[in-house]
N, C-alpha and C positions, 0 to 999 in steps of 0.2 A: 091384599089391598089396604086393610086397617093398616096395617103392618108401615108398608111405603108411606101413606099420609102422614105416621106420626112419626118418622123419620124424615120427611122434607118438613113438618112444620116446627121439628128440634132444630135443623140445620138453619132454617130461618129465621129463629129465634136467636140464635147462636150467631148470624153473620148481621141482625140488623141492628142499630144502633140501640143504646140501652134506654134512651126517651122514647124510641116509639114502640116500644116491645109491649105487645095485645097484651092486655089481664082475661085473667077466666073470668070468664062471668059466673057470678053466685047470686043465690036468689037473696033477697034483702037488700039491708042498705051498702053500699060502698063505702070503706074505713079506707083516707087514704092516708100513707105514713106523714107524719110532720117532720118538714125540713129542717134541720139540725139549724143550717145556718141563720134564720129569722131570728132566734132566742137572743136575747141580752145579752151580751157578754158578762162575764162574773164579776169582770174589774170596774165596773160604773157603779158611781156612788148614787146614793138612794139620799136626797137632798128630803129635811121635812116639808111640810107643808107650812105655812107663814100661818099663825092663828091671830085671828083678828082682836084687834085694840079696840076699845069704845072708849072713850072720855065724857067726861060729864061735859054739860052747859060752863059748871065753876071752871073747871080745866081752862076753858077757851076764855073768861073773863079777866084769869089768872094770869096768863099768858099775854093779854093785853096789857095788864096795868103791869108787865114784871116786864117787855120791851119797851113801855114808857117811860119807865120811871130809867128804865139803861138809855135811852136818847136824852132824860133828863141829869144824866150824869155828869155830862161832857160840859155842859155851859158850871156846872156846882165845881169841879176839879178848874176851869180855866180861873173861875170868882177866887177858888181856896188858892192857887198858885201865885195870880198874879198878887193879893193884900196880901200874901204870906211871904213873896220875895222882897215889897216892899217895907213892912218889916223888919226881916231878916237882914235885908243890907240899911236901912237906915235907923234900925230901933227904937231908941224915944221921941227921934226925929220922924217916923214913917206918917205921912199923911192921916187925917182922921178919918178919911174914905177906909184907909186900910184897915184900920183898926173896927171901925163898924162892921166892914163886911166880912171878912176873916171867920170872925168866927160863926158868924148866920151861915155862912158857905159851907164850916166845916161841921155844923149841926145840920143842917139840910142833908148833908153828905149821907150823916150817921142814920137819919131819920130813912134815907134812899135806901141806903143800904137794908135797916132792918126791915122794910118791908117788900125789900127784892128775897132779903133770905126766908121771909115766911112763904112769898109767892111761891119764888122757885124751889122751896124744899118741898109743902105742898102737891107742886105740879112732879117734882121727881119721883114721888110716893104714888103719885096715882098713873103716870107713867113708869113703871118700875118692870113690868111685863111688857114694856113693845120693845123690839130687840132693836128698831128701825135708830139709828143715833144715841144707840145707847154711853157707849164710848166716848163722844163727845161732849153728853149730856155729863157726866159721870167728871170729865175733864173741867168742865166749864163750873160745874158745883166745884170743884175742889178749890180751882184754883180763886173764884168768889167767897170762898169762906178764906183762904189763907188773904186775900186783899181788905175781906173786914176784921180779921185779926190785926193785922196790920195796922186800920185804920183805927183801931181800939188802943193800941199801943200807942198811934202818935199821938193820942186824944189825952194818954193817960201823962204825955210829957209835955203838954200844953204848959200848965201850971210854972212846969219849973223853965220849958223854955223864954217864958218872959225877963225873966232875971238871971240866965246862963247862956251865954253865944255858944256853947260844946253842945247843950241840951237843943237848942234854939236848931240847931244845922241837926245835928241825931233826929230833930222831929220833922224837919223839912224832908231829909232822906226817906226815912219813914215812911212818910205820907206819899212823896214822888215815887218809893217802889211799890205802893198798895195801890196809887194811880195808874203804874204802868201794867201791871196786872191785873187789874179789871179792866181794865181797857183792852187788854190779851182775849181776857175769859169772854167780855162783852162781843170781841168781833169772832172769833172762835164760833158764836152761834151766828152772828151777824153771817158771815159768808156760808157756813152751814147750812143756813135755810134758804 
């Protein structure tokens, strides 16, 4: 009789589906196998974790007077443009408005400039660890340092462009490509944020 039972209970085991095939029971706990398919695949990338930034109080104050002083840009380049085309096309003839304002414009400029570059190197330095716009930030400095180089160049041909029309257009050019590039770098963070 043993015999027969464990013969129908092989053939039973053997015809019935592999899900519901009885386990022996043993005394303790049940280990059941773990399913292959659940596990990660090997080909998924393992992304870090983001570490967190802190900025100081200065950082945020920085950052204030370094987007004002770029809104206080735009009215300083239209002042230097419009007494410097004035100028430029009428020279000893050009208005005394232009000649007043000309240069207060293009010293306000310099004065803008140096302390957007103290701000924003500052704030680059202590942002230098957030990965978050770095590229950007990175873009945006370069190309505000090459528009106050620029802006040092045209400065340095002030002199001679009052007594040369070749110098006079050299320093207007000058000045309009170091305007149009910070004007680039300025909206570059402008839409950024």
């Amino acid at each position: 009789m043993a015999f027969s039972s464990a013969l129908l209970t092989a053939s039973l085991l053997v015809l019935a589906p592999s899900d519901s095939v009885p386990r022996a029971s043993a005394r303790g706990p049940v280990i059941s196998p773990v399913a292959l398919a659940s596990a990660a695949p090997q080909d998924t990338v393992k992304r870090r974790a983001r570490k967190a930034v802190t900025y100081s109080d200065g950082y945020t104050r920085r950052v204030t007077i370094h987007r004002a002083l770029g809104w206080a840009m735009l009215p300083l380049f239209a002042a230097s443009y419009v007494s410097g085309d004035q100028l430029l096309s009428k020279g000893n003839e050009a208005p005394e408005w232009a000649e007043t304002i000309h240069p207060y414009a293009a010293g306000g400029t310099a004065l803008l400039f140096g302390a957007n570059a103290v701000t924003g190197t500052w704030n680059l330095w202590e942002g230098r660890k957030d990965p978050n716009g770095r590229t950007r930030r990175i873009v945006h400095s370069v190309l505000f340092l090459a528009a106050s180089g620029g802006f040092a160049y045209a400065g340095s041909l002030a002199d001679e462009a009052e007594e040369n029309g070749e110098k006079r257009r050299l320093h207007r050019n000058v000045a309009l490509g170091s305007m149009g590039v910070s004007t680039a770098s300025w909206l570059l963070m402008l839409v950024g944020n």
